[in-house]
C-alpha positions in Angstrom: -25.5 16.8 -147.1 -24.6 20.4 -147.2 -26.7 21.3 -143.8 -25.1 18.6 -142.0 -21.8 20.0 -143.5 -22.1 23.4 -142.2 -23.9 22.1 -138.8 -20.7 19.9 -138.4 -18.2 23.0 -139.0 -17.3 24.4 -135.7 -16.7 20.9 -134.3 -14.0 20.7 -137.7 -12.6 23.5 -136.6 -12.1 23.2 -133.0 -10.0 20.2 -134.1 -8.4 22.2 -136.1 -7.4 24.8 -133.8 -6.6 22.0 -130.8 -4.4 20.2 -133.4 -2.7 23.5 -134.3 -1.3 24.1 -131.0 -0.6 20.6 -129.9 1.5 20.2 -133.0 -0.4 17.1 -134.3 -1.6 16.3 -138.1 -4.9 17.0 -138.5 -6.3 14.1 -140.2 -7.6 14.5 -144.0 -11.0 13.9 -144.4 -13.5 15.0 -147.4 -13.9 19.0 -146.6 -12.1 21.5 -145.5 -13.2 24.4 -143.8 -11.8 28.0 -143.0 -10.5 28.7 -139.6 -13.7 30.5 -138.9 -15.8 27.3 -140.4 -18.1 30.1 -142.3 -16.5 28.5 -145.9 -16.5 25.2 -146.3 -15.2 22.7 -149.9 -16.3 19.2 -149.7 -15.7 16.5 -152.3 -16.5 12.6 -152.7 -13.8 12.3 -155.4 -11.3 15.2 -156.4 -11.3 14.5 -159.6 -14.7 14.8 -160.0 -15.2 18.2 -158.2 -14.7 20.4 -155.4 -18.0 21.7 -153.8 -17.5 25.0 -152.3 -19.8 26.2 -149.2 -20.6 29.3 -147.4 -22.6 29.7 -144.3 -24.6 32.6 -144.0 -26.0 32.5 -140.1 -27.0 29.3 -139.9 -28.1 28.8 -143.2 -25.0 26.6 -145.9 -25.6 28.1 -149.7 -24.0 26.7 -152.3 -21.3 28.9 -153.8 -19.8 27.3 -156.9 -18.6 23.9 -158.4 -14.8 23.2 -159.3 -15.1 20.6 -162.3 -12.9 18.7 -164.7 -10.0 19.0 -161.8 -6.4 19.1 -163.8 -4.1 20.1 -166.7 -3.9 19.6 -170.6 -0.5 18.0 -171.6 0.8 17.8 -175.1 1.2 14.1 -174.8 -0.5 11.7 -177.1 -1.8 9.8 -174.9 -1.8 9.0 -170.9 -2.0 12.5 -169.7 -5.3 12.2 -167.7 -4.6 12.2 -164.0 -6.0 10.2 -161.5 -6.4 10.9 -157.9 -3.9 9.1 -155.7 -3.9 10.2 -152.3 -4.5 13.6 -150.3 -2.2 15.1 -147.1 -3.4 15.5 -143.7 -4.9 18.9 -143.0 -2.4 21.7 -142.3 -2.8 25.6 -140.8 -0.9 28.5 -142.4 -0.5 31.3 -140.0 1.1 34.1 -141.6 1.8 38.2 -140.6 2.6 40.6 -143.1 3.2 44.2 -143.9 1.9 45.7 -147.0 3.9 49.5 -147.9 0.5 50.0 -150.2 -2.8 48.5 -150.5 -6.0 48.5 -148.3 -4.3 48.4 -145.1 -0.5 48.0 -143.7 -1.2 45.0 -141.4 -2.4 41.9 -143.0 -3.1 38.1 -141.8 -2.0 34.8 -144.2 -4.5 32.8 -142.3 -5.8 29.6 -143.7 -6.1 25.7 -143.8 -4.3 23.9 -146.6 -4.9 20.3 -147.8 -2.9 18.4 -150.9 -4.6 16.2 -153.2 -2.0 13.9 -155.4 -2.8 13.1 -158.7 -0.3 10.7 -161.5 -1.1 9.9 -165.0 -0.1 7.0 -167.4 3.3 9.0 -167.9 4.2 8.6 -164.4 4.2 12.8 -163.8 2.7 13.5 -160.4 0.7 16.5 -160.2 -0.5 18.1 -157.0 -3.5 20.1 -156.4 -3.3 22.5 -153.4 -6.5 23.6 -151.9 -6.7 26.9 -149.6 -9.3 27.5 -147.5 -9.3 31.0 -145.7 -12.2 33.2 -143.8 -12.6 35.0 -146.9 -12.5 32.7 -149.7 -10.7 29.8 -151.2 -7.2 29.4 -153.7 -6.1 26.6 -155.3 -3.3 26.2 -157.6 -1.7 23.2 -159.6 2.0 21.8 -159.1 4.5 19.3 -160.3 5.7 18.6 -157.1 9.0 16.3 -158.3 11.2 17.6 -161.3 9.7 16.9 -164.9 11.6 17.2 -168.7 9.9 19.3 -171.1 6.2 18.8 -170.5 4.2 21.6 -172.0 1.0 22.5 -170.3 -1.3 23.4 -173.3 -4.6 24.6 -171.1 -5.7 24.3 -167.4 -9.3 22.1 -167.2 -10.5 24.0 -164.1 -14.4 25.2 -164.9 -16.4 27.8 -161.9 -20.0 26.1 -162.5 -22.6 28.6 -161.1 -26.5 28.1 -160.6 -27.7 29.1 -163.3 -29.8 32.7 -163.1 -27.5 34.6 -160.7 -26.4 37.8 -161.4 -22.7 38.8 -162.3 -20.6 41.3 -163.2 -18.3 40.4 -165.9 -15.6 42.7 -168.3 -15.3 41.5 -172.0 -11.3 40.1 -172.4 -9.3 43.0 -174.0 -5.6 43.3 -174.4 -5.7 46.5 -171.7 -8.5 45.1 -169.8 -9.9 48.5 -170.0 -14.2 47.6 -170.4 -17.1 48.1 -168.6 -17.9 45.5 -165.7 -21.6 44.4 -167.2 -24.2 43.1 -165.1 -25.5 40.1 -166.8 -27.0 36.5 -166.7 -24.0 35.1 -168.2 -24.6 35.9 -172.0 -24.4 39.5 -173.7 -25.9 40.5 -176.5 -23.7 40.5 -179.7 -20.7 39.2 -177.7 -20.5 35.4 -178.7 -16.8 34.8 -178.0 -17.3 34.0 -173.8 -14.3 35.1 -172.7 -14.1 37.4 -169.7 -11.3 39.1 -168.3 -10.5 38.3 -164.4 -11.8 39.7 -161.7 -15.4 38.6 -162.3 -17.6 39.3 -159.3 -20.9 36.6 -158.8 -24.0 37.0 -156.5 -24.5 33.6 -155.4 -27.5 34.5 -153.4 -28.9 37.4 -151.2 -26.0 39.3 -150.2 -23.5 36.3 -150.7 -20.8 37.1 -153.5 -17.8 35.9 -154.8 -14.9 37.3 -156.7 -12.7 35.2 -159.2 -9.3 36.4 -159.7 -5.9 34.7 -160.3 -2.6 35.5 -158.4 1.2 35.4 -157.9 1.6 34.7 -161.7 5.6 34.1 -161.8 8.1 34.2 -164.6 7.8 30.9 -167.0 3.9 31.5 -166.6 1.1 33.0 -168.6 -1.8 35.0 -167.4 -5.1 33.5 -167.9 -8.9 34.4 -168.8 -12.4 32.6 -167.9 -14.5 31.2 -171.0 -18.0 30.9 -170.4 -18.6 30.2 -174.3 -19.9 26.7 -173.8 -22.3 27.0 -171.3 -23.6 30.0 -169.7 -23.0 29.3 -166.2 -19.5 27.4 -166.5 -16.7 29.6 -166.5 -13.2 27.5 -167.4 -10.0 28.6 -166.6 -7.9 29.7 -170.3 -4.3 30.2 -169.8 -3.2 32.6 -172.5 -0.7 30.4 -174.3 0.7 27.0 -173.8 3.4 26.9 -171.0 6.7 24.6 -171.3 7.8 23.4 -168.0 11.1 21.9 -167.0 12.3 20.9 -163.6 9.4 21.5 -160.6 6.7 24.1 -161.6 3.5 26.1 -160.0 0.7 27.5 -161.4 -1.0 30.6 -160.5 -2.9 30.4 -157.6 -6.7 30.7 -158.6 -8.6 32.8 -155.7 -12.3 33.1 -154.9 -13.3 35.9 -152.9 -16.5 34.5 -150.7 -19.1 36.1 -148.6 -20.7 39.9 -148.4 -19.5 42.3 -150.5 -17.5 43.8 -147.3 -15.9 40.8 -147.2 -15.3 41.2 -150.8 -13.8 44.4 -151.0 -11.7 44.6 -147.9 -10.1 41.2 -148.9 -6.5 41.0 -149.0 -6.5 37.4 -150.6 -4.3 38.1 -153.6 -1.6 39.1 -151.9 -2.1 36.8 -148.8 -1.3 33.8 -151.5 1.1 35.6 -153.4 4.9 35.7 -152.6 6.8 37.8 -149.6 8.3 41.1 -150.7 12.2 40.1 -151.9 13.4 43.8 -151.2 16.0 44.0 -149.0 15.6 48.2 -148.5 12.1 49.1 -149.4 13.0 53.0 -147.7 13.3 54.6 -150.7 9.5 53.9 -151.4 7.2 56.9 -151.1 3.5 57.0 -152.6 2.2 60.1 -153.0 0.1 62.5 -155.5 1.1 63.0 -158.8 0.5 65.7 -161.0 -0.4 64.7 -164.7 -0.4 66.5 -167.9 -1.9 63.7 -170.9 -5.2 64.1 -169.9 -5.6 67.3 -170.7 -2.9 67.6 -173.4 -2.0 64.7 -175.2 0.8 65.4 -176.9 1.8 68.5 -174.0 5.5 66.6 -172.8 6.6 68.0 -175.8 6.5 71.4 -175.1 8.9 72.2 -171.9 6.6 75.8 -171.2 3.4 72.9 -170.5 5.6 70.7 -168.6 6.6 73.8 -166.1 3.3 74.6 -165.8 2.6 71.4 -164.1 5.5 71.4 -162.2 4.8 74.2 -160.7 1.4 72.9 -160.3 2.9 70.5 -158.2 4.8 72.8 -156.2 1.9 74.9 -155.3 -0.1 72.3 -154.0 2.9 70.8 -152.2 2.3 67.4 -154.2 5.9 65.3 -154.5 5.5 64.3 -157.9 4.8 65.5 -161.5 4.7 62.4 -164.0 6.5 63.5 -167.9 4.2 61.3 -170.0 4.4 60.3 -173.9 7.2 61.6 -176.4 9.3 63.6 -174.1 12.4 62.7 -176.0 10.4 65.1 -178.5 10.6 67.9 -175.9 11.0 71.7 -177.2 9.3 75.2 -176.6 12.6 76.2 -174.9 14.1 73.3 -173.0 14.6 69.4 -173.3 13.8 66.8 -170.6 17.3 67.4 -168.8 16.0 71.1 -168.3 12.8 69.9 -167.1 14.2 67.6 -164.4 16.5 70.3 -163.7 13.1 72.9 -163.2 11.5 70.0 -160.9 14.7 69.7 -158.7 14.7 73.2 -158.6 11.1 73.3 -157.6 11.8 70.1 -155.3 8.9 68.0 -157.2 10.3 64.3 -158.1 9.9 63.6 -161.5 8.6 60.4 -163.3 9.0 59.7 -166.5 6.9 57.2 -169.1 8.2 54.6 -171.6 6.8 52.3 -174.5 7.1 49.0 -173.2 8.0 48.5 -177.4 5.6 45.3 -177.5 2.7 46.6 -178.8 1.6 49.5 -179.5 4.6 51.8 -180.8 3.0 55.2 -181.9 4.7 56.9 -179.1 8.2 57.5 -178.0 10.8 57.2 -176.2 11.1 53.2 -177.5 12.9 50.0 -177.3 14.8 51.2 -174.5 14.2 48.9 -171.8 13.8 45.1 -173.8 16.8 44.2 -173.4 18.4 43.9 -170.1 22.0 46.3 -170.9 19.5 48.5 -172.2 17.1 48.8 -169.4 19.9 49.2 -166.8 21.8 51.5 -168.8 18.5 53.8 -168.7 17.8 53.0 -165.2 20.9 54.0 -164.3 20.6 57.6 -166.0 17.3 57.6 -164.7 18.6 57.5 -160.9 21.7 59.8 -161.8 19.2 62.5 -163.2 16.9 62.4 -159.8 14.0 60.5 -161.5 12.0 58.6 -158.7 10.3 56.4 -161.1 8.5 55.2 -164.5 5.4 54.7 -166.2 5.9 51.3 -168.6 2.9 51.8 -171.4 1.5 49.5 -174.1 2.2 46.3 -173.3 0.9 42.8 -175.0 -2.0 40.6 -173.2 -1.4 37.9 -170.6 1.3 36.2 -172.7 4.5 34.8 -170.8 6.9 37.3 -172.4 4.6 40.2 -171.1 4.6 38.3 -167.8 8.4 38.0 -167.6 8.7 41.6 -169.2 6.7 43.0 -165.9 9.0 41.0 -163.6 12.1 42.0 -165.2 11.1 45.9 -165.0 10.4 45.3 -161.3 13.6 43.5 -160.6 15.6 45.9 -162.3 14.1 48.9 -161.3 14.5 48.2 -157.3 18.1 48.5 -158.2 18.4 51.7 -159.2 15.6 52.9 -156.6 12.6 53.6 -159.0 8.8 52.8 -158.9 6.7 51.5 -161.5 3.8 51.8 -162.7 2.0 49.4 -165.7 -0.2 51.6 -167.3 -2.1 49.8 -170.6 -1.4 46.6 -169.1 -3.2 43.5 -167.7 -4.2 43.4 -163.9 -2.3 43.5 -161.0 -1.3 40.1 -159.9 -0.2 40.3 -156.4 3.1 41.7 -157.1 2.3 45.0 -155.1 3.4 42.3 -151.9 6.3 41.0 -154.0 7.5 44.1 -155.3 5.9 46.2 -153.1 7.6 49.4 -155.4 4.8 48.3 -157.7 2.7 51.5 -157.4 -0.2 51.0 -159.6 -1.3 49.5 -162.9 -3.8 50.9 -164.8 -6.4 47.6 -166.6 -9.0 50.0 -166.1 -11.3 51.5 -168.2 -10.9 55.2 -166.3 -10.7 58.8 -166.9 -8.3 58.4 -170.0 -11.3 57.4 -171.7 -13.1 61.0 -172.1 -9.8 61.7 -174.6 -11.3 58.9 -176.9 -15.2 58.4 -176.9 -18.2 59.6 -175.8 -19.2 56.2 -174.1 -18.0 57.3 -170.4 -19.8 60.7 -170.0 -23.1 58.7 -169.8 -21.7 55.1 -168.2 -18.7 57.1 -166.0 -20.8 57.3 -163.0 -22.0 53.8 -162.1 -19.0 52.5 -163.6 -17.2 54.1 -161.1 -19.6 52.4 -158.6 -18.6 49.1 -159.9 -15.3 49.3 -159.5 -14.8 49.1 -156.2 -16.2 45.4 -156.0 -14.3 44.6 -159.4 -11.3 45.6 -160.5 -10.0 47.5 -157.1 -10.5 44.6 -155.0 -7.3 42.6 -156.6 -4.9 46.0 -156.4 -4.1 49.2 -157.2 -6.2 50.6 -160.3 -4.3 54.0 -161.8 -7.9 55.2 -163.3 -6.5 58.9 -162.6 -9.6 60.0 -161.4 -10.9 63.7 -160.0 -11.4 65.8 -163.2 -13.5 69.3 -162.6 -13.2 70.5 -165.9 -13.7 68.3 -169.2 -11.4 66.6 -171.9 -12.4 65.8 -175.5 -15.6 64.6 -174.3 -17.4 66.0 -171.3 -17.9 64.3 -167.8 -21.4 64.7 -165.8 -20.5 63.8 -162.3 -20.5 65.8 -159.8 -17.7 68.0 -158.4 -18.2 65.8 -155.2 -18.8 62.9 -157.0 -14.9 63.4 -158.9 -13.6 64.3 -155.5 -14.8 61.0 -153.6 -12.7 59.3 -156.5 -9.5 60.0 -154.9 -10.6 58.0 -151.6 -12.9 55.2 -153.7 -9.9 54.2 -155.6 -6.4 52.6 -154.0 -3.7 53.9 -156.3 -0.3 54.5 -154.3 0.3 57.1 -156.8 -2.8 58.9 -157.9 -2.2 60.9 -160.7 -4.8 64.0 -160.7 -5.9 64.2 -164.3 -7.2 67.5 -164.6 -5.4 70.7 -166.0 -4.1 73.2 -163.1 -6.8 75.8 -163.9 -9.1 73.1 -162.8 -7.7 72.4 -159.5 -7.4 76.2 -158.6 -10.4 77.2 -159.5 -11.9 74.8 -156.5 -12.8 76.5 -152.6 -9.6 76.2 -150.7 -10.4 73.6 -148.7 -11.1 71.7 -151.8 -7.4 72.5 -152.3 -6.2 71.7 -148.9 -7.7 68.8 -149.3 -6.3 67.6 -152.4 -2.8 68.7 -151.0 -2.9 66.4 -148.3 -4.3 63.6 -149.6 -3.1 60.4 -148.5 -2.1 57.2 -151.1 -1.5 54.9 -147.9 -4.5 53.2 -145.9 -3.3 51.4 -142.4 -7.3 50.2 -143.1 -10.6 50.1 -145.6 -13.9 49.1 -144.4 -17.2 49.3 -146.9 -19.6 50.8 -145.2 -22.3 49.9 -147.6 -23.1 49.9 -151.3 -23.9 47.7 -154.3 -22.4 47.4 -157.5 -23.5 50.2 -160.4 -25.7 51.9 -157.9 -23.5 53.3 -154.5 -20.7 53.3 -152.5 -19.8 54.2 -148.8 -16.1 53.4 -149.0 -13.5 54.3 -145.4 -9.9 54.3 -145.8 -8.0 55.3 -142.6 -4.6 57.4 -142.5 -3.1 57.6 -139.3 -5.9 59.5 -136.9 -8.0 60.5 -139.9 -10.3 58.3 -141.7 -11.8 59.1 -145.4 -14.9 58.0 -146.1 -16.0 58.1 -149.9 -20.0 58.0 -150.9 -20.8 57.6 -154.7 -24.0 57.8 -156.3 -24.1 55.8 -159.3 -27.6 56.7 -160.3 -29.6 59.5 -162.6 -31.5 60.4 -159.4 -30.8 62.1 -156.2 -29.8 59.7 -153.4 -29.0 60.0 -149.8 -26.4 57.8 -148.2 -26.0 57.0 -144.8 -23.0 57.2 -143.1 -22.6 54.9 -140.1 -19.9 56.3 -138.0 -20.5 53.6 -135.5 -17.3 51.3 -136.4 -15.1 54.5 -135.2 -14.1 53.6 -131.3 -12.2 56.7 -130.7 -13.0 60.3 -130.0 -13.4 62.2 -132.8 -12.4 65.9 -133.1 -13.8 67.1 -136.0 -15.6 65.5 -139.2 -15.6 67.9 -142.2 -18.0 66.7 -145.2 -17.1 68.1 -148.8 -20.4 67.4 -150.5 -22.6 68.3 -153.4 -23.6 71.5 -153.6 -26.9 73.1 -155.5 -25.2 72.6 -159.0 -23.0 69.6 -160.1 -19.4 72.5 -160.8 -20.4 73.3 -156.6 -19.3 72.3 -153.3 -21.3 72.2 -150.2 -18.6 72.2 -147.1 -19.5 71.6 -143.3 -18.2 71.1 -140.3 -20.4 68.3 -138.4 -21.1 67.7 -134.9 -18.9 64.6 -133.5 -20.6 60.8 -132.9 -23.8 62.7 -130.9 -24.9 61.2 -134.1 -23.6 58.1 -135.6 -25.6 57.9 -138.3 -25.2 61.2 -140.9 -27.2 61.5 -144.0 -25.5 62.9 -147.2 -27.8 63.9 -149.4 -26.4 63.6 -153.2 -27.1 65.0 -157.0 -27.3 62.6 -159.7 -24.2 61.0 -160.4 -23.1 62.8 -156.9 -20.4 61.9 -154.3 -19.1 63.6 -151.4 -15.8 63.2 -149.2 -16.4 62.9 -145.5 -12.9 63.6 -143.2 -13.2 62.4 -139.8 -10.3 63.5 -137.4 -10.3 61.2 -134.2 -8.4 63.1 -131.2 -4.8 61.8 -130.4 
């Protein structure tokens, strides 16, 4: 069934594509297929299950299972649904620009079927199905106005083979873990529940990425629980959700094909809402210079916070972020004389705030829960010359944490600031929404050397997981690129810390390090780091695999960055194939590894004479390779 499927596919969507442009229905039939036909979901009854296909060459492999299609009412009885009817086929053909992400120019590009369900109550519930070039989304919706239904659970189950390999993060309330590679059990963790995004290889070279998206006010987040059968992972919504009038879940997204496909997917945001800023001008990403990492409690002491203004200044970066307990500030000045010192310095300063739901050992707190409040701080905020906030500590996926994000983000575009989540759940496609959304951190990342020992040993293919995990579905504030060590010490590389800052999409990426660090580098290392883009107009993955390596490009304007990271104990040499770069190139400059792991090796390379370069790299290595095309 599944050959004849996939043999059958272009025909599909040839019909597809005639129907398109004459402006006739396609008619519904029992798959779907991408515009491409490489994915393909067939079904002989909805309700039963959603078989999703990928074709690999000429070859169909089974990708997952969607069972136990539909929602858990608190009803006593008659809340099962049954499948009434489905819509005709229809195409969804959608530009978009993106201020931050993986690339500025991005394609909504899919084929959309409805499947109508009713139960014994007489509520009507609609599944829509998604079918894109790069995966599938699905989400759930009472189409016509209901009266206080609440939705205790979602039944959606992912059922895998059995035996395939994933990469899977251990539900925490920061979703800062380590992405394991497993079978779909770990030892001494019997509770099943894995935060999203949870990355699958289905077969050789064919993965898929489970995420959620465009998670709106009135809604939870949600989890995957594997806990009753190793291979079945259902979809747990955080809390039950009361729903009056017409109501949409999330959309639930799966990633499909190579793990290029993977990591240069722009699904999330493809299915999540259009930005609703009017004026986005006032939005500028940039470098950020940080002082928690190396001093915890350092914005209370105004002599530390100069220090990294100036920091700042002399490596022409626009930002310095104020962090914990600057309300606290003394040593000769409060926080109105340091935003005063970073005007004078023309550095923008951000400042950070307790979101006061969780965690309240740090100050400045319960300033922005209520909405008087919030404005009336936000309003300072812009009078003083602030350019944005860090929100920390917040709850898990709850509603009220949900509706707490969107309120900050709603508010804070009217007084021209932007955000970033830090100790928060994942990004959830907002960063299209509200595209002053810089970053969110759900990460576990460089903060962590302040607290255990656990990431000096695991840091480096960690950091090699990443980029197929928790980077793919948005910006990751892991404040990466630290020469010189915290509480506990770091064993990467000097190239390998370097490559961070190109391997991980953060619109503001705060530099963790303390100044001495950063000046003690060869100045190119600092002329570098200066003029280090946050915005990619593209990212391709050259080539890697999870927890061992990555070859990671990001182009800015005529330059591209290209990041390898070696996630190993041994030496490794990556291959760089410059072969996807169509114009002339001017220079490539390559900041590698040098003899010792503090020590850069810096050249200047010949042009495409050779399109393949081999980058030879330390244990737990990296380098940074700058190719300049000519204008």
């Amino acid at each position: 069934m599944c050959r004849q499927l996939i043999s059958n596919s272009w025909k599909a969507c040839l019909f597809l594509v005639c129907a398109f442009f004459s402006g006739i229905p396609v008619k519904a039939s029992n798959d779907l297929y991408s515009p491409n036909g490489k994915i393909g979901v067939s079904w002989d009854h909805p309700a039963k299950g959603l078989s999703v296909i990928y074709k690999k060459g000429d070859v169909p492999i089974s990708v997952v299972q969607l069972e136990n299609i539909g929602l858990q009412l608190q009803r006593a009885s008659g809340d099962e649904f049954n499948y009434v009817s489905s819509s005709a086929v229809t195409s969804i053909r959608e530009d978009y620009t993106m201020i931050t992400g993986k690339r500025r120019h991005c394609t909504n590009e899919g084929n959309q079927q409805v499947f109508h369900f009713k139960n014994g109550q007489n509520v009507s519930l609609d599944l829509e199905l998604r079918v894109y070039d790069d995966g599938i989304a699905f989400r759930y919706v009472f189409p016509q106005s209901v009266k206080e239904i609440c939705v205790t659970d979602e039944n959606t189950a992912f059922v895998f083979q059995e035996g395939i390999t994933r990469w899977t993060q251990k539900l925490n309330q920061a979703y800062e873990d380590f992405y394991l590679k497993n079978k779909g059990r770990v030892q001494g963790y019997t509770a099943g529940q894995w935060g999203f995004p949870a990355l699958f290889e289905v077969a050789d070279s064919v993965f898929t990425l489970i995420s959620e998206a465009n998670v709106a006010k009135g809604n939870c987040g949600s989890w995957l629980n594997n806990a009753s059968s190793a291979s079945s992972y259902k979809v747990e919504m955080a809390e039950p959700t009361n729903v009056s009038g017409r109501w949409c879940s999330p959309w639930r997204v799966a990633i499909i094909g190579s793990l290029a496909d993977v990591v240069e997917s722009t699904l999330a945001t493809d299915v999540s809402e259009p930005c609703r800023l009017s004026d986005v001008s006032w939005i500028k990403p940039g470098v950020v210079s940080w002082i928690y990492w190396a001093y915890n409690h350092g914005s209370r002491d105004y002599q530390l916070i100069k220090k990294y203004i100036d920091f700042a200044a002399d490596f022409h970066l626009p930002y310095m972020l104020i962090d914990a307990e600057w309300d606290e500030m003394g040593n000769g000045g409060n926080v109105e004389d340091a935003l005063a010192y970073a005007k004078q310095k023309n550095i923008a300063p951000l400042l950070w705030y307790n979101s006061s739901t969780a965690w309240c050992a740090f100050s400045p707190l319960y300033r922005l829960n209520k909405p008087e409040m919030r404005q009336k701080e936000f309003a300072w905020l812009e009078s003083m010359g602030v350019k944005g906030i860090k929100v920390d500590f917040f709850s898990q996926d709850s509603i009220s944490t949900m509706n707490y994000f969107v309120d900050i983000l709603e508010d804070a575009a009217k007084y021209h600031l932007m955000v970033n989540f830090h100790g928060a759940p994942i990004p959830r496609g907002w960063q299209r929404t509200y595209p002053h959304m810089m970053s969110v951190e759900g990460v576990y990342g460089a903060e962590w050397y302040n607290n255990k020992e656990t990431l000096t040993d695991s840091a480096a293919w960690h950091n090699c997981t990443l980029p197929f995990t928790r980077n793919v579905v948005g910006p990751m504030d892991y404040t990466p690129c630290t020469f010189t060590d915290s509480q506990h010490p770091h064993i990467t590389s000097n190239g390998h810390e370097l490559a961070l800052l190109v391997a991980f999409e953060s619109a503001l990426q705060h530099l963790a390090d303390r100044p001495e660090g950063y000046h003690a580098q060869p100045a190119e290392i600092r002329s570098f780091i200066s003029s280090l883009p946050t915005v990619w107009d593209d990212t391709k993955l050259l080539s890697g695999y999870p927890s061992s390596y990555v070859v990671l490009a990001r182009k800015s304007g005529d330059c591209w960055y290209i990041a390898g990271l070696n996630g190993t104990n041994e030496k490794k040499s990556l291959a760089v194939d410059l072969s996807f770069i169509q114009k002339p190139v001017k220079e490539i400059t390559l900041y590698a590894d040098g003899k010792e792991r503090n020590q850069f090796d810096i050249q200047m390379l010949s042009g495409l004479k050779k399109a393949i370069h081999e980058v030879d790299c330390l244990p737990r290595g990296g380098f940074v390779m700058k190719v300049q095309m000519k204008q």
